[in-house]
N, C-alpha and C positions, 0 to 999 in steps of 0.2 A: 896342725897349728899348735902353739906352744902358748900356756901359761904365765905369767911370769913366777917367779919362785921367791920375790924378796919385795919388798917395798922399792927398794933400791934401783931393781930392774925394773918397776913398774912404772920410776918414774923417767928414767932414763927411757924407754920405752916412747912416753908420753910428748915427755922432749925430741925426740928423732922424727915421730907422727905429724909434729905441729911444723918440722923444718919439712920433711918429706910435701906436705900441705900447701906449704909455702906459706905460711902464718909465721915464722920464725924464719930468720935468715942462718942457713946451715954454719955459717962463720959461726955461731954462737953456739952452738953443741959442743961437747968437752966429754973423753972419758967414754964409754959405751957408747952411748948416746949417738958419736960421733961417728963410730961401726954400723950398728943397728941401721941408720939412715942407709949407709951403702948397698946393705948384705940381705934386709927384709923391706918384703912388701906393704905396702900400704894397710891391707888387711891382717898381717900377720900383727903388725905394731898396733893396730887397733885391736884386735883380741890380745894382746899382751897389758896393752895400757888400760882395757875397760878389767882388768882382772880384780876382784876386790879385795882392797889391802888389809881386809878384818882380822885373817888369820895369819898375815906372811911375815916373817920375823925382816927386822930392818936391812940387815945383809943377809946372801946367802949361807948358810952355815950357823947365825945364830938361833938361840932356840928362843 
């Protein structure tokens, strides 16, 4: 299972989980988010989304 790496994926992450859930209607994911739902599991998006954004730079690649 995979981390997330950025705030960005974390929250994209979080968004896919809540549609996945069915708390959020998947029409309203945009961008990753809208991937993520197809491609991972329930539990994968839940270790991605509970990842803590303390130290993760905003996008991938920023420091």
């Amino acid at each position: 299972m995979a981390k997330a790496t950025s705030k960005a994926q974390q929250k994209a992450a979080g968004a896919a989980l809540s549609a996945k859930r069915g708390e959020t209607d998947k029409s309203d994911l945009k961008g990753a988010s809208k991937d993520m739902v197809e491609s991972m599991s329930e539990d994968e998006l839940e270790e991605m989304a509970s990842t803590s954004r303390d130290d993760l730079p905003e996008k991938k690649g920023d420091d």
